[in-house]
MIVORO-369752 format. One line per 8 residues: number of its first residue (from 1); their letters; for each residue x, y, z of N, C-alpha, C, O. Coordinates in Angstrom, 3 decimals, padded with zeros to 6 digits. Each point is the difference from the previous one (the first is absolute). Layout:
N
NUM	A	X,Y,Z,X,Y,Z,X,Y,Z,X,Y,Z ~ ...
END
This chain:
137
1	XXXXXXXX	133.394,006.935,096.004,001.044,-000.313,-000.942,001.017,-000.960,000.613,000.517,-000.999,-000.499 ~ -000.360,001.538,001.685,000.597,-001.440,000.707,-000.276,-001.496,000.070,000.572,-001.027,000.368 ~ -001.573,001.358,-000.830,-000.718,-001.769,000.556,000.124,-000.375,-001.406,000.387,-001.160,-000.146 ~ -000.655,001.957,-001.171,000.115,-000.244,-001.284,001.434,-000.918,-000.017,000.227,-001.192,-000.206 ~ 000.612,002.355,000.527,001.603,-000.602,000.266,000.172,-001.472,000.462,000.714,-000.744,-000.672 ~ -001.309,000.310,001.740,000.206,-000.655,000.491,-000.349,-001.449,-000.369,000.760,-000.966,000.069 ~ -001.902,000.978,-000.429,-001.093,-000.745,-001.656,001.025,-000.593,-000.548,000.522,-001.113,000.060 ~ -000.329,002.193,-000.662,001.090,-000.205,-001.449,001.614,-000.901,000.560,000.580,-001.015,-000.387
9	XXXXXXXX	-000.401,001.749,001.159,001.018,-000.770,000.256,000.476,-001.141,000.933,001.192,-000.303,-000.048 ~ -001.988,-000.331,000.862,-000.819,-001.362,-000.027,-000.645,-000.705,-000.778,-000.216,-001.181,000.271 ~ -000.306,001.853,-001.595,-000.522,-000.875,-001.064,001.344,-000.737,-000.421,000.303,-001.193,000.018 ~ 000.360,002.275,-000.384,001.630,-000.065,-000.695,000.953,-000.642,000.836,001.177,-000.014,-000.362 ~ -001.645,-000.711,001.814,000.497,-000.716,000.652,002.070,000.848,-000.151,001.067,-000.353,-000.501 ~ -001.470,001.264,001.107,001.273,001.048,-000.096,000.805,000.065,001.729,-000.490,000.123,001.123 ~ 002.265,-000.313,-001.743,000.887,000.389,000.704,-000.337,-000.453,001.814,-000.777,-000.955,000.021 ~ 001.077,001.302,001.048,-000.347,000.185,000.889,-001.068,000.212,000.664,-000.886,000.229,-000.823
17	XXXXXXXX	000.495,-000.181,001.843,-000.915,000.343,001.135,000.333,001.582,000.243,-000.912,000.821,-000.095 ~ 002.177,-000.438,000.395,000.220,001.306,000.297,000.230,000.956,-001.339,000.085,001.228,-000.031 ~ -000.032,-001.910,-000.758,000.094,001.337,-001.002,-000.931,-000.050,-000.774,000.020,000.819,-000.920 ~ -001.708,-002.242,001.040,-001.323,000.612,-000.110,-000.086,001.032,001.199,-000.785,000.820,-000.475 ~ 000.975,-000.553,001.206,-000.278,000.960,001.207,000.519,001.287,-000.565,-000.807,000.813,-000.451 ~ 001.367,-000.706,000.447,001.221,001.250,-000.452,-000.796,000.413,-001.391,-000.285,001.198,-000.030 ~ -000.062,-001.836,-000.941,-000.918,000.646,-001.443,-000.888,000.153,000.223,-000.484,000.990,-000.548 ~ -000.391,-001.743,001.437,-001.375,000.469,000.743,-000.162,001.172,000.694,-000.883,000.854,-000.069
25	XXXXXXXX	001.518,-000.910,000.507,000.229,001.421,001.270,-000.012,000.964,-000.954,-000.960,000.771,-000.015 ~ 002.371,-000.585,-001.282,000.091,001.279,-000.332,-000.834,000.214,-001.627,000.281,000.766,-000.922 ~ -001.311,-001.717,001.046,-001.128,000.217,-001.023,-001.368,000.748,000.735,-000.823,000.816,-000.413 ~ 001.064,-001.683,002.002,-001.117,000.909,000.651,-000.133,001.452,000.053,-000.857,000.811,-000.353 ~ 002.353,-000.750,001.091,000.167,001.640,000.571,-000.197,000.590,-001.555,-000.788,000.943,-000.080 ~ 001.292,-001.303,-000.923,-000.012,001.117,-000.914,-001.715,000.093,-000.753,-000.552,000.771,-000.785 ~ 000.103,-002.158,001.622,-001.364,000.581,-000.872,-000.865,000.988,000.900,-000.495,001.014,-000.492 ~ 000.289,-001.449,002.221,-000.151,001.150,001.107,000.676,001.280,-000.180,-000.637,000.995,000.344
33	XXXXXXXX	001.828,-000.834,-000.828,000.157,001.662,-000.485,-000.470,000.688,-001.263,-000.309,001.145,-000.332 ~ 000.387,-002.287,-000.200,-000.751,000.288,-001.354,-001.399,000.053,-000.377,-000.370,000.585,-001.017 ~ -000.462,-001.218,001.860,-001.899,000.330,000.230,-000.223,001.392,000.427,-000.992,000.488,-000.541 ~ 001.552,000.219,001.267,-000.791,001.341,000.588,000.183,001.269,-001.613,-000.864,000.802,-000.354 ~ 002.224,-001.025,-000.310,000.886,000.528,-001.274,-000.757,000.051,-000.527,-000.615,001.060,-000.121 ~ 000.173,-002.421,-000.604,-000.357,-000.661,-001.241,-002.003,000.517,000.022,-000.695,000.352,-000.953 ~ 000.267,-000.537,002.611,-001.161,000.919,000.268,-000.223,001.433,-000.812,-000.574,000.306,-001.045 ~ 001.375,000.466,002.130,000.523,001.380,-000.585,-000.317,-000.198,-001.473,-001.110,000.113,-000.522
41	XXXXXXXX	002.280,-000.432,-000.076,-000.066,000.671,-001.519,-001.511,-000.597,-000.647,-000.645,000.788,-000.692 ~ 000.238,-001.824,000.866,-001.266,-000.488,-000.240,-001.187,000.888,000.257,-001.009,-000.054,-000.704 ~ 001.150,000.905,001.765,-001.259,001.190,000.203,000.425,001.204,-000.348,-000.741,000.953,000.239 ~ 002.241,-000.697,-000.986,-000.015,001.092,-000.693,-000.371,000.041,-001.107,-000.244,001.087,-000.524 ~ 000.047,-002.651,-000.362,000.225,000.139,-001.317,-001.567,-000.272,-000.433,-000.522,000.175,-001.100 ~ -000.093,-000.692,002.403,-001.675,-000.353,-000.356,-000.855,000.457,000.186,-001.121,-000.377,-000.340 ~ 001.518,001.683,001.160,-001.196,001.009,000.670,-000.736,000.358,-000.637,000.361,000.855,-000.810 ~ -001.805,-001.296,000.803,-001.352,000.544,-000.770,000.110,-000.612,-000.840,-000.828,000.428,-000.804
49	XXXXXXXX	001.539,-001.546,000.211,-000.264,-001.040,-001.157,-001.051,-001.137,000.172,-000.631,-000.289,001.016 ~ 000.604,-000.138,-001.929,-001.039,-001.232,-000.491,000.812,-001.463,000.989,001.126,000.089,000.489 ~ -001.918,-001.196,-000.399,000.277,-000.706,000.982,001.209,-000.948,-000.520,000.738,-000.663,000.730 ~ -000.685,000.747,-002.281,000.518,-001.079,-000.544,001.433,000.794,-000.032,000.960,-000.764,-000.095 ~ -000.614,002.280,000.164,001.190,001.142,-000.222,000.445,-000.416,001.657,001.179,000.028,000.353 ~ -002.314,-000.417,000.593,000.941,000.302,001.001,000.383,-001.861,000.426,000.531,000.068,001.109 ~ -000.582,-001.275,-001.450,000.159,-001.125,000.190,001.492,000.428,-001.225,000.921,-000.709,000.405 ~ -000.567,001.285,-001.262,000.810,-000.118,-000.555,001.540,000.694,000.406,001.186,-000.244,-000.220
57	XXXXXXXX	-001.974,001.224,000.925,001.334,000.801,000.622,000.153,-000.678,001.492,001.058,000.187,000.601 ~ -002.278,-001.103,000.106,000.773,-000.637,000.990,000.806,-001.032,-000.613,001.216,-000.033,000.188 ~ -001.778,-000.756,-000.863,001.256,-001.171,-000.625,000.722,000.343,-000.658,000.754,-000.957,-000.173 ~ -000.299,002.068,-000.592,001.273,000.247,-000.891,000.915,000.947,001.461,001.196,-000.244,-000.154 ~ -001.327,000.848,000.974,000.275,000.576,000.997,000.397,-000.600,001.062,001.095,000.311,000.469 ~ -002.048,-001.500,000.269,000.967,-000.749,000.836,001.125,-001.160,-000.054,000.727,-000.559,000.822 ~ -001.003,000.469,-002.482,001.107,-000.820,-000.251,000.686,000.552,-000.785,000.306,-000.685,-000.976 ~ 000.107,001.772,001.015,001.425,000.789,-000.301,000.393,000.352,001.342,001.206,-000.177,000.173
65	XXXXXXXX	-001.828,000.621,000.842,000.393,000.437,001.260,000.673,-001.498,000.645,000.897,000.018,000.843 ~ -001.389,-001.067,-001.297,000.475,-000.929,000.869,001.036,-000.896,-000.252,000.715,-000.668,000.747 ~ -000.803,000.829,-002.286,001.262,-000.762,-000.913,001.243,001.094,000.206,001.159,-000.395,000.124 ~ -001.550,001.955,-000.097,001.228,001.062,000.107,000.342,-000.684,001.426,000.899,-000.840,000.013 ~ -001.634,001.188,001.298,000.580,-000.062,001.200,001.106,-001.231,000.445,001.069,000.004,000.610 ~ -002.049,-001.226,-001.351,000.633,-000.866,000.563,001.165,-000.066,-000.488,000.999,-000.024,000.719 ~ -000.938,-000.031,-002.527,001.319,000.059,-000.557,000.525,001.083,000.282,000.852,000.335,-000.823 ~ -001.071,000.659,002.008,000.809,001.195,000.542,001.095,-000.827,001.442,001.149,000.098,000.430
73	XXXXXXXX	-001.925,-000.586,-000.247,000.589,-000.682,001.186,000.941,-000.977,-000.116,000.989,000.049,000.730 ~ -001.181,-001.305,-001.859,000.558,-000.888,-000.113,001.239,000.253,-000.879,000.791,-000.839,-000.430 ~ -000.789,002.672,000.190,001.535,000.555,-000.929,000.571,000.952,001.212,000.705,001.009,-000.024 ~ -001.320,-001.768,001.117,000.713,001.114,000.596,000.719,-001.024,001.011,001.090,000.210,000.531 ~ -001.886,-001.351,-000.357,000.625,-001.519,001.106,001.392,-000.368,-001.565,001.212,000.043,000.207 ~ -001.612,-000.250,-001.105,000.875,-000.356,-001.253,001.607,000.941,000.282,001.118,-000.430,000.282 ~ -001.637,001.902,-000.513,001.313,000.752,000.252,000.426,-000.569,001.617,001.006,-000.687,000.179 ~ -001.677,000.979,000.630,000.965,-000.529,001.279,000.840,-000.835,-000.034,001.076,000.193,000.567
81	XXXXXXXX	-001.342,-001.344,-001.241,000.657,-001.308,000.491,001.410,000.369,-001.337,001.026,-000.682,-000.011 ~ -001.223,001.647,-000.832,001.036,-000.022,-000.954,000.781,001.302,000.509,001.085,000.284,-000.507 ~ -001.679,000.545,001.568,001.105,001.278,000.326,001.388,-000.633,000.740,001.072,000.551,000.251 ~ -001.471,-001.737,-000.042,001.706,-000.778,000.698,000.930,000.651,-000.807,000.856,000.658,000.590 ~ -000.825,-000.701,-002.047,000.733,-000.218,-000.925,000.431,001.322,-001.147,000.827,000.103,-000.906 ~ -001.969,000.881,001.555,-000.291,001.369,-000.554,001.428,000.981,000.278,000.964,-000.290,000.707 ~ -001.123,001.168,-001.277,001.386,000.806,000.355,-000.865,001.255,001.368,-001.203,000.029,000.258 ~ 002.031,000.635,000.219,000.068,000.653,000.614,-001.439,001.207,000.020,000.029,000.847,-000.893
89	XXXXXXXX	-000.818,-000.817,001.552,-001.521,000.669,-000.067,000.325,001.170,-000.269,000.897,000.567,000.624 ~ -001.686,000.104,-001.771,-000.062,001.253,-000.785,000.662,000.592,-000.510,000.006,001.231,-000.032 ~ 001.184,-002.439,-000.830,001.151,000.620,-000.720,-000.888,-000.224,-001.463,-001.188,-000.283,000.159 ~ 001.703,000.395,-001.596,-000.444,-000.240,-000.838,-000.146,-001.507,-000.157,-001.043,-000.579,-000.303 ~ 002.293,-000.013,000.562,-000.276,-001.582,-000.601,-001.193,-000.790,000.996,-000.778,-000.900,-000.317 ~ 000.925,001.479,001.408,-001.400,-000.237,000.789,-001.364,000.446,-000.783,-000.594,-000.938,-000.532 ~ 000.079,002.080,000.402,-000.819,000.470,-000.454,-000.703,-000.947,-001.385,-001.165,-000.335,-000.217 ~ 002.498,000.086,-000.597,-000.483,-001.397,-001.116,000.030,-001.111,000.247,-000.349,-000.768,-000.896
97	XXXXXXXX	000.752,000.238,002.132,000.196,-001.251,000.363,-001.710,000.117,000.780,-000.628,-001.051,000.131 ~ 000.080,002.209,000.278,-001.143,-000.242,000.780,-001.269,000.443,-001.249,-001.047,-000.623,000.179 ~ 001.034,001.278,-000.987,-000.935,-000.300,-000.871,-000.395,-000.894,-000.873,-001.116,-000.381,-000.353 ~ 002.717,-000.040,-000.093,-000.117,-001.385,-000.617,-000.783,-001.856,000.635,-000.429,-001.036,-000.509 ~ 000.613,001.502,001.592,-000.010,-000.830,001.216,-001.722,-000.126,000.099,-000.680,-001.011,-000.178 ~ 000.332,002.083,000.445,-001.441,000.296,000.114,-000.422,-000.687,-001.127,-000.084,-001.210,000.215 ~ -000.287,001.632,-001.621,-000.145,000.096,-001.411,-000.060,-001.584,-000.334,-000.913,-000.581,-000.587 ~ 002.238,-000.035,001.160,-000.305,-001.459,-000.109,-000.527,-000.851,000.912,-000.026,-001.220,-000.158
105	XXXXXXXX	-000.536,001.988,001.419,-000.322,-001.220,000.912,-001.680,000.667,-000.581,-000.947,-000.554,000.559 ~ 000.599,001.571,-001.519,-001.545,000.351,000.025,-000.733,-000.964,-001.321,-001.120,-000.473,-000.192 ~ 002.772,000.493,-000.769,-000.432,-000.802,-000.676,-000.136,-001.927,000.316,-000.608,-000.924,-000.540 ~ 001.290,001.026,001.384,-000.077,-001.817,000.667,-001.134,000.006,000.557,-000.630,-001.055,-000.080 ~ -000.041,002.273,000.856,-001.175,-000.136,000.266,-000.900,-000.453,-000.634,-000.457,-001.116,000.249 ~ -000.147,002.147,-001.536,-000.508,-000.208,-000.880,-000.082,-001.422,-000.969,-000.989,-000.547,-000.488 ~ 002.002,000.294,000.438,000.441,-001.101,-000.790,-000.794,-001.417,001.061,-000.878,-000.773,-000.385 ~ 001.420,000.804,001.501,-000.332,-001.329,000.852,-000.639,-000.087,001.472,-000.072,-000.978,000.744
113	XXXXXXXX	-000.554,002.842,-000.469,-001.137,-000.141,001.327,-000.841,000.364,-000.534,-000.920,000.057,000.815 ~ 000.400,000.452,-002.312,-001.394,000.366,-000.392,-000.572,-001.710,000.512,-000.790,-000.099,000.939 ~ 001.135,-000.742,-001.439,-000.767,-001.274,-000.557,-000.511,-000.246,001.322,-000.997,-000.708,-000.148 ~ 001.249,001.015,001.736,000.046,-000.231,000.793,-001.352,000.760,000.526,-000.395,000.008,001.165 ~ -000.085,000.486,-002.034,-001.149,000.975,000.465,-001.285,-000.842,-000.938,-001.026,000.621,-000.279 ~ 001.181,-001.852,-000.092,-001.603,-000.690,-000.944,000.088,-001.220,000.676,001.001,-000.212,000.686 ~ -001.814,-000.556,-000.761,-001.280,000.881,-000.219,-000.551,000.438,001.503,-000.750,000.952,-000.217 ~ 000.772,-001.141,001.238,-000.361,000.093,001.016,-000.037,001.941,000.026,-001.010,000.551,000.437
121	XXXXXXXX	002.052,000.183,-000.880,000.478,001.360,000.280,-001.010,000.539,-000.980,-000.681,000.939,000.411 ~ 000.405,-001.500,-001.994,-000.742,000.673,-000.671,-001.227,-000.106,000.561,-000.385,001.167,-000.074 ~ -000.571,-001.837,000.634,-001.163,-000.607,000.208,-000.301,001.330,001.203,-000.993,000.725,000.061 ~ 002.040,-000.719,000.694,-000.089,000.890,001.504,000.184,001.467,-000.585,-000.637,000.889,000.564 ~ 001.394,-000.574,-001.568,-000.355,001.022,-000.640,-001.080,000.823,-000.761,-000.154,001.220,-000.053 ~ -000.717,-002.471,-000.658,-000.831,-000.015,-000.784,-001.664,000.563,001.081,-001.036,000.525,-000.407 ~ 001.381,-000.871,001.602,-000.679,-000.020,001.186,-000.054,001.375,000.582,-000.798,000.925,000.148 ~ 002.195,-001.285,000.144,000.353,002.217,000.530,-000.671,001.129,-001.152,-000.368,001.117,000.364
129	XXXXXXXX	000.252,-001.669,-002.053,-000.614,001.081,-000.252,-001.316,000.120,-000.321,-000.630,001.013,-000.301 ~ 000.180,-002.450,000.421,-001.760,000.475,000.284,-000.185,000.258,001.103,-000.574,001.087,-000.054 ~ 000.684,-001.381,001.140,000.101,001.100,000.913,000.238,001.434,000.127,-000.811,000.850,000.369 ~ 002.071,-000.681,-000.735,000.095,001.456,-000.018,-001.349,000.729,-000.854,-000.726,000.842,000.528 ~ 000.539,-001.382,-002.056,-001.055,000.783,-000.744,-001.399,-000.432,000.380,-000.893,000.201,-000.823 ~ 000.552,-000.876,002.189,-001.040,-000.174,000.554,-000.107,001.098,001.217,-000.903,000.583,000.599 ~ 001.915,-000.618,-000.583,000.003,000.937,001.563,000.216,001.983,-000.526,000.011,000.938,000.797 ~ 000.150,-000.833,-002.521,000.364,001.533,-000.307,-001.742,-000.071,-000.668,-000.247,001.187,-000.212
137	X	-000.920,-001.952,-000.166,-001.465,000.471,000.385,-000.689,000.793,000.724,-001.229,-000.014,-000.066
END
């Protein structure tokens, strides 16, 4: 998913040198934490199924595990750089200043690092789950 990232945003002839580095990086890590996950729930939901039940729960499975993680991460680098400005940790106006915070950096995700995952990310996905339903035979 990193390298997808990286595709894309060299196609898009984007920003910097260091902050392609910096979206690369945290598209990788979240897809490396997100492969062993996105595994998991994939062999809970396919066990003893048909080949085509289990290619479906690896691809609907590792790309929720990997779109959650990463957009877990990138609301969590998002809140950092905005706790400068946050009130005081674990009062109430904190508590809404940090869900709100989250909520919109998941939706900025959504909105403008999905695209960052095609085609290179779908193709490598599309891959991980014939595999997987080659390898649950």
């Amino acid at each position: 998913m990193g390298a997808s990232a990286l595709v894309t945003l060299l196609l898009d002839d984007w920003q910097t040198p260091a902050k392609i580095r910096i979206v690369t990086a945290l598209f990788a890590v979240g897809a490396a934490l997100a492969f062993p996950i996105g595994l998991f729930a994939a062999r809970l939901v396919s066990q003893g199924r048909r080949w085509e039940v289990a290619f479906a729960a690896a691809f609907v499975c590792l790309a929720a595990a990997t779109i959650g993680l990463t957009g877990g991460l990138f609301a969590l680098q998002y809140r950092s750089y905005y706790a400068e400005w946050h009130a005081p940790a674990f009062t109430r106006t904190w508590v809404l200043q940090f869900v709100f915070t989250t909520l919109i950096a998941l939706y900025q995700f959504v909105v403008l690092g999905i695209r960052l995952y095609f085609p290179v990310g779908f193709i490598a996905l599309f891959a991980a789950g014939v595999w997987f339903a080659r390898q649950q035979r």
